[in-house]
N, C-alpha and C positions, 0 to 999 in steps of 0.2 A: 682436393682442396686447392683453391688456386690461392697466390702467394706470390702479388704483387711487389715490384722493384722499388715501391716509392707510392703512398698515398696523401698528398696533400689534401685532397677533397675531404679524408677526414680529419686532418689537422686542425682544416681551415673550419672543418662546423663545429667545431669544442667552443671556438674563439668568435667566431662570425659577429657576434653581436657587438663585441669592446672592438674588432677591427671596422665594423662598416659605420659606428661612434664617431671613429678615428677619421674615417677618411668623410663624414659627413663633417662633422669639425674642420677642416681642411673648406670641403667645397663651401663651406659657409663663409670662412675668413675671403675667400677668393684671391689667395697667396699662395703661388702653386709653385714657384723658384727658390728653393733656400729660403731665408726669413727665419720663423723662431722654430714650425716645426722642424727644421732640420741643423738649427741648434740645438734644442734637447736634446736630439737623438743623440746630435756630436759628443756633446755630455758625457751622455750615459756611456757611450760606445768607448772614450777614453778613458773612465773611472773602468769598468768592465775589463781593459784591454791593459787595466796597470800604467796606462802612459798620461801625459800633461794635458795633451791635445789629439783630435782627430779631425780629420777632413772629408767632408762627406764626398763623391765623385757619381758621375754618371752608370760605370761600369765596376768592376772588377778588373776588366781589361785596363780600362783607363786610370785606375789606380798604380799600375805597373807602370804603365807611363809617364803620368804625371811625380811619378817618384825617380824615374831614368832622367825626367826633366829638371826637377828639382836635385838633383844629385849632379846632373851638367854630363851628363850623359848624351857623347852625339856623334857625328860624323868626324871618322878618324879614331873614334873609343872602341875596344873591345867590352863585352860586358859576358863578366863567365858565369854559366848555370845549367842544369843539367839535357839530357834527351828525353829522359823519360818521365813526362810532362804533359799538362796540358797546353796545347799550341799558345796562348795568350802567352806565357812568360816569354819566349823564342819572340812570339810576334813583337813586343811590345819592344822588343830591344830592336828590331831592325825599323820598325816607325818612330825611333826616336835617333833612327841615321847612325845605330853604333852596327856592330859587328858582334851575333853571340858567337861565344866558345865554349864547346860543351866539356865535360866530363860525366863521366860517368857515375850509376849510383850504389850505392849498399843492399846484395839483394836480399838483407832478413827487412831493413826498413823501408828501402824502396824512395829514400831522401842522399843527397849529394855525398859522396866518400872521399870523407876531406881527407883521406892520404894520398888523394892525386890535387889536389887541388897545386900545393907547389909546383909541383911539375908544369900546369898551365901556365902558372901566371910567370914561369922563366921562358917555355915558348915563347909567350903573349905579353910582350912589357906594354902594351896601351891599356891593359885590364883597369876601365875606370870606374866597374864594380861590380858585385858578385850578388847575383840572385838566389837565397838558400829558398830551395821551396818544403813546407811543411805538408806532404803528402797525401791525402788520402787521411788527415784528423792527426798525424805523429810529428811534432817537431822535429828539424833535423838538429844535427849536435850542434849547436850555437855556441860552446864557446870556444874550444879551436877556429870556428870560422871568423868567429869575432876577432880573437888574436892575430890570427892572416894578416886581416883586412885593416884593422889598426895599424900593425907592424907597416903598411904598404901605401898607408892611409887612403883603402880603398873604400868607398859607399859599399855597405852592406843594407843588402833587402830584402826584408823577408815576404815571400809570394803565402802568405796566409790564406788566401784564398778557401782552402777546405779545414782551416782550423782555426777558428773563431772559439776561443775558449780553452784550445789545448794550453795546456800545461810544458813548460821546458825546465827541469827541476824547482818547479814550485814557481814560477815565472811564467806571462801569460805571452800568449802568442802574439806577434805585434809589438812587442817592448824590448825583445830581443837585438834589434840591430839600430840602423840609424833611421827607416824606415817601415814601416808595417802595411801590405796590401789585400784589404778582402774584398769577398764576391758576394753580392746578396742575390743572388742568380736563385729562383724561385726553388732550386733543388737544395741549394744549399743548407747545413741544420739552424740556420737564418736566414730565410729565404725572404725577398721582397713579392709585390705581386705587380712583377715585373723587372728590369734590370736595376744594378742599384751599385757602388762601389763604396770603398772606403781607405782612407791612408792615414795611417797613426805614428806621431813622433814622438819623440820628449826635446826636440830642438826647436827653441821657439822662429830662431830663422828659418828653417825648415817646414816651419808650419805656416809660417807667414807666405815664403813661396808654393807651398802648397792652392794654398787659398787664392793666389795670385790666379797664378797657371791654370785652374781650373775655370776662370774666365776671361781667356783669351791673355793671360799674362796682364792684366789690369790692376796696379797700383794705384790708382786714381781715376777720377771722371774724364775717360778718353784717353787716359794715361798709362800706357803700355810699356812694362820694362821688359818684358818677354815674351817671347812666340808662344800662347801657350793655346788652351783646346774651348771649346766650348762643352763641359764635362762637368755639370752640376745637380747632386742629388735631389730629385722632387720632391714637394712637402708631402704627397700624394704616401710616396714610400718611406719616407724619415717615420710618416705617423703609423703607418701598418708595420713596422720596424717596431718601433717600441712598444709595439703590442705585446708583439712576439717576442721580444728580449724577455718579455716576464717569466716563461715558459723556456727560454732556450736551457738553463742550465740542466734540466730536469728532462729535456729531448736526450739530452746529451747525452747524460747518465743512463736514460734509457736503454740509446745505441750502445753503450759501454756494457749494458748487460745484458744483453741480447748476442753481443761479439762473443764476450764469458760464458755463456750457455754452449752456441755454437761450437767455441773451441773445445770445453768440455766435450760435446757430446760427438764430435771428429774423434778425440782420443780413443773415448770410449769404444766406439766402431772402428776404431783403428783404419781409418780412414787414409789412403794414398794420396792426402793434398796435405798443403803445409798454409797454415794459417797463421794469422799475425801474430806478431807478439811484440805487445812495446819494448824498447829497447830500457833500459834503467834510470835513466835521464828522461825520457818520455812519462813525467809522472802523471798526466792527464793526458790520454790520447780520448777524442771526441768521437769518433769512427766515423769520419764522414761517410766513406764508405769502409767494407768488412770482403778485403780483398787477398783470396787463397794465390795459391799455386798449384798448376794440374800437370804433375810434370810428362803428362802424357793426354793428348787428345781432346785437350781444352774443348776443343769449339765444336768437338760430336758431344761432350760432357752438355753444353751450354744448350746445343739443339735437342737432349733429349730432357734435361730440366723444362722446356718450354712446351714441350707436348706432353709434362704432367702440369702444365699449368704454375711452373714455379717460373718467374721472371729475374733475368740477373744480367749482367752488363761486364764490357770487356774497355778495361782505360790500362792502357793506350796499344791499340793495336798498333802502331806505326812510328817507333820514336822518330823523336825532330829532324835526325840529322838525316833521317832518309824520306822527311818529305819533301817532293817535286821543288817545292817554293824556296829551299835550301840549298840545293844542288849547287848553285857557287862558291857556298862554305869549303867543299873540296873534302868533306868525309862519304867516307864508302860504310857499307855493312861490313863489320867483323872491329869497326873502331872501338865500340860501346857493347862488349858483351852482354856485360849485364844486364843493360836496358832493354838488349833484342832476345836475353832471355825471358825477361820479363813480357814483355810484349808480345810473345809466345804463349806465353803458361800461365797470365794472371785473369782472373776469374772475379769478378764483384756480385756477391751473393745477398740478394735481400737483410738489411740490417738498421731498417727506419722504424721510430720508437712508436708506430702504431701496429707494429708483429705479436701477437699472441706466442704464446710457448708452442701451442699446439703447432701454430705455423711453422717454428722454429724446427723441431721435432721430426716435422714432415718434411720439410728439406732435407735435413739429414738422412731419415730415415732413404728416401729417396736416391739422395748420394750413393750411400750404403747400397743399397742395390743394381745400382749402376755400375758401381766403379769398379775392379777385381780385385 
């Protein structure tokens, strides 16, 4: 039985006919830059996301940015957040001319451990903001980080990216700090069809330079208050966006129980990996991804899942602080345990809401026999 990583193709034929609607709608009007369809969506996205406002962007990446911009984030700042990470949050602070500083993360949740966070920011007195990333579908704890950041009157951002819809005790991902940043990167459980960002606030200031910066820093006709990017979501993706919001809550819910199967039936087989489990405060985790620990042999585990046909993915072999493009930060291996334990032993096991039980079942079952 094979037991693909990730099926869009059948996502995408459930919907086919309200998406290619949407994007016929679109080629009709022949408004393919922002305009209304990508007001809607903005709409929707901040009614959804619990906040005032939202800004629709080019990327995911460039949501990071344009929020390090909009927060005055630059050349001569530090910006603290973690290694164990997708490259974008790390990248997005050094194209915006600051300097990251990592800390390390919590390894049952795999998100920022804010009881080193002090410690940094007495190293690092230029920390002109703190990226918390919500990893892998779990908020991290937002409100000690909040309080920090307040107390220091630091930009707090949250790299939302893989949690569009998590939950931070009853609070929605994105309303949490002073800015919100997602991915609509075609894998994600909102996926566009094609790239797509977004940045969510409740400061109307904030929103307004948002909106700015994302066209070259444009206040007016030719009128430039700021350096900012050319990073504006397409009407093309606003409209297959809103397709797929109708659908996203009940993806989600899927992947949440699909994860709960899973962990169930690890216990059951007394399984040698240790699998997620939200933390208390994590009252909606989304599972972007449904990511174990193999505290032995990971990547002969991963090569012998693949020649039974099960497909499954390793984020992040390499934390930040030990890649190439880093190396003048001046960290070594052995700085961030955690994270290079992680990066070791973490394992992403199929967990997208078009998996059958039987599928479910058979991965395990499979485990099971692999493992000793």
């Amino acid at each position: 039985m094979d037991v693909p990583f990730l099926d869009l193709a059948a996502q995408t034929a459930a919907i086919r006919g309200e998406v290619l609607a949407a994007i016929a709608r679109v080629v009709d009007s022949q408004k393919f830059i922002l305009g209304e369809e990508v007001h809607r969506f903005e709409q929707q996205a901040a009614g959804y996301c619990q906040t005032s406002f939202a800004v629709g962007c080019a990327s995911g990446s460039d949501a990071l940015l344009l929020a390090l911009k909009a927060a005055g984030a630059g050349p001569g700042d530090a910006v603290l957040t973690v290694p164990f990470t997708f490259f974008a949050t790390a990248g997005a602070v050094a194209l915006a001319g600051a300097r990251p500083v990592f800390v390390d993360v919590d390894r049952d949740t795999f998100n920022l451990d804010v009881s080193q966070i002090e410690g940094a920011l007495q190293r690092h007195p230029k920390i002109k903001a703190i990226i918390a990333v919500h990893l892998f579908g779990g908020c991290a704890d937002m409100d000690p980080i909040r309080e920090i950041a307040r107390a220091r009157r630091i930009a707090l951002i949250e790299d939302a990216a893989q949690a569009i819809g998590a939950e931070y005790k009853g609070r929605r991902a994105g309303s949490l700090g002073d800015i919100g940043c997602f991915s609509f990167y075609p894998t994600k459980n909102l996926g566009a069809f094609g790239d797509g960002g977004l940045c969510t606030t409740n400061d109307e200031a904030l929103a307004g330079r948002l909106r700015a910066l994302r066209v070259h820093g444009r206040t007016g006709a030719y009128f430039h208050e700021w350096v900012g990017l050319a990073s504006r979501l397409d009407a093309i993706q606003a409209a297959v966006l809103a397709v797929k919001f109708k659908y996203l809550d009940s993806w989600s819910e899927q992947r949440a129980c699909n994860a709960a199967l899973s962990r169930r039936l690890f216990e059951e087989q007394n399984l040698p990996l240790v699998p997620p489990r939200p933390a208390p405060y994590q009252t909606r985790h989304i599972f972007h991804q449904f990511v174990v620990r193999c505290p032995r042999g990971r990547d002969e585990v991963q090569k012998q899942l693949k020649s039974h046909g099960i497909a499954s993915e390793v984020y992040y072999p390499l934390p930040l602080h030990e890649q190439p493009c880093f190396a003048d930060l001046g960290y070594k291996r052995g700085d961030f345990p955690v994270s290079e334990e992680l990066a070791r032993t973490v394992l992403a096991l199929p967990v997208h809401p078009g998996l059958s039980e039987a599928q479910i079942r058979h991965v395990v079952a499979t485990l099971a026999r692999l493992l000793p």
